[in-house]
C-alpha positions as CSV (number, residue, x, y, z in Angstrom):
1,X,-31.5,-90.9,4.6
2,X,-34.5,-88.6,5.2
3,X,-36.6,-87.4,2.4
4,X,-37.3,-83.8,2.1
5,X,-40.9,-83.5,1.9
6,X,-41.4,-86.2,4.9
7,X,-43.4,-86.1,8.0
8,X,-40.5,-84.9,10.0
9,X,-40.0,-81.9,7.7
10,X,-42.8,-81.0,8.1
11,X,-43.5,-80.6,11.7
12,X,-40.1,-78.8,12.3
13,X,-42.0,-75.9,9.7
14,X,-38.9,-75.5,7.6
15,X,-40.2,-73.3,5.0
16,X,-37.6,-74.7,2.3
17,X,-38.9,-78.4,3.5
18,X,-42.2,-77.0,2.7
19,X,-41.5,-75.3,-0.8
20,X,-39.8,-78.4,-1.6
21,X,-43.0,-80.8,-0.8
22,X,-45.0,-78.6,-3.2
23,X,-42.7,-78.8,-5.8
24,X,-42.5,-82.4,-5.9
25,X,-46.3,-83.1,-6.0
26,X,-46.4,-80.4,-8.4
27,X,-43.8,-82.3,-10.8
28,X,-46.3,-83.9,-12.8
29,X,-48.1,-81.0,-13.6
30,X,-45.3,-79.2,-14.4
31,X,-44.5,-81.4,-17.1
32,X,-47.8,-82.0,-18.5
33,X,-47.2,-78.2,-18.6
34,X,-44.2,-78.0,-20.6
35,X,-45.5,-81.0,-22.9
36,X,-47.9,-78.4,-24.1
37,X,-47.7,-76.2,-27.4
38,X,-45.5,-73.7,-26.4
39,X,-48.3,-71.0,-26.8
40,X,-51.6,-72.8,-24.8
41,X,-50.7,-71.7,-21.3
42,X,-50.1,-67.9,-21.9
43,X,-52.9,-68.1,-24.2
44,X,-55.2,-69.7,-21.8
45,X,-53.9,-67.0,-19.4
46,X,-54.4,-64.4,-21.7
47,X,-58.2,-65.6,-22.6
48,X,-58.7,-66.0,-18.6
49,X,-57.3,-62.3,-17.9
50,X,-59.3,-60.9,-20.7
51,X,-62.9,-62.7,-19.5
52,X,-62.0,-61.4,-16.1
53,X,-61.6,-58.3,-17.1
54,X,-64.6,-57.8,-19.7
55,X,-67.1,-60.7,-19.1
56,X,-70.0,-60.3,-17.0
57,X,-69.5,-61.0,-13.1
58,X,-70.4,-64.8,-13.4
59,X,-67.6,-65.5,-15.1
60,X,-65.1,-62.7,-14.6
61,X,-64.3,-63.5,-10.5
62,X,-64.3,-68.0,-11.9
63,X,-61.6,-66.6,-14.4
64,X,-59.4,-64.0,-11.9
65,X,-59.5,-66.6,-9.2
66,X,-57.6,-69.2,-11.5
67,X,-55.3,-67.0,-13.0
68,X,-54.2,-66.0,-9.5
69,X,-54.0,-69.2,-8.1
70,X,-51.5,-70.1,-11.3
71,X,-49.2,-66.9,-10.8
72,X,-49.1,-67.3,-7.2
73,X,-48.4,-71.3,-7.7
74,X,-45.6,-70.9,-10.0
75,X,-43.9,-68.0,-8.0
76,X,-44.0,-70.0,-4.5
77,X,-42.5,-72.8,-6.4
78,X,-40.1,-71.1,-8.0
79,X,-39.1,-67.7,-5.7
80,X,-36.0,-69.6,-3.9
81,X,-34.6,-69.6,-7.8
82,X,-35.5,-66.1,-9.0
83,X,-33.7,-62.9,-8.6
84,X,-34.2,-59.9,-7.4
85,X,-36.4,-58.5,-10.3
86,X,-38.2,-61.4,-10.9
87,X,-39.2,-61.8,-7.5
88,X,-40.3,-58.1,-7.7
89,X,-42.3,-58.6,-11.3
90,X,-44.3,-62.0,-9.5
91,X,-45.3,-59.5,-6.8
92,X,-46.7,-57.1,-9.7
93,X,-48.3,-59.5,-11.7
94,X,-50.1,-60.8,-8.3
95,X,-51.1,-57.3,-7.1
96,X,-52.3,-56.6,-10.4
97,X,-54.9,-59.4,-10.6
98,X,-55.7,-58.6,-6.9
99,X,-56.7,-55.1,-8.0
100,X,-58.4,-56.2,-11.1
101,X,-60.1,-59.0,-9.3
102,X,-61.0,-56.4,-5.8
103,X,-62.2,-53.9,-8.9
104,X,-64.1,-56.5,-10.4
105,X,-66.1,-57.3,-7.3
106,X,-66.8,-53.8,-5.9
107,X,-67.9,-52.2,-9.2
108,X,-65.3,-49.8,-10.4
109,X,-63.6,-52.2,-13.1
């Protein structure tokens, strides 16, 4: 019986295999996650987005770069179960701190 995330997986380049790998190293941080108060992750996100968007430059691009690394994270991991409209709203959110975080850096936000 072959595991999915092994070394064989991998070198065929099956995406799923792939997706799969993440997800299982990512398990322990998913549930350190969910034994959180319900509120501290979209606070944290909240307070990230808002120092981004308002705090000088030093800190704003720190604060965009996590909070896109998290929504990009969690949609990888999770597309294959998503529908159509969630798919489409994880491709908003990520253009959306893409903009803020390209505004950001060139001046106009």
């Amino acid at each position: 019986m072959r595991r999915v995330g092994s070394a064989k997986s991998k070198r065929s380049g099956n995406p799923s295999a792939t997706r799969a790998d993440v997800a299982e190293r990512s398990r322990a941080l998913l549930i350190w996650l969910s034994q959180l108060p319900r509120l501290a992750v979209p606070v944290t996100m909240l307070v990230l987005m808002l120092v981004g968007l308002m705090g000088p430059l030093y800190a704003a691009i720190p604060a965009l770069l996590i909070v896109a690394a998290f929504v990009i994270w969690l949609a990888y991991i999770s597309w294959p179960l998503l529908d159509t409209t969630g798919r489409v709203l994880r491709g908003v959110m990520i253009s959306a701190i893409t903009v803020a975080l390209v505004g950001r850096i060139s001046g106009w936000l």
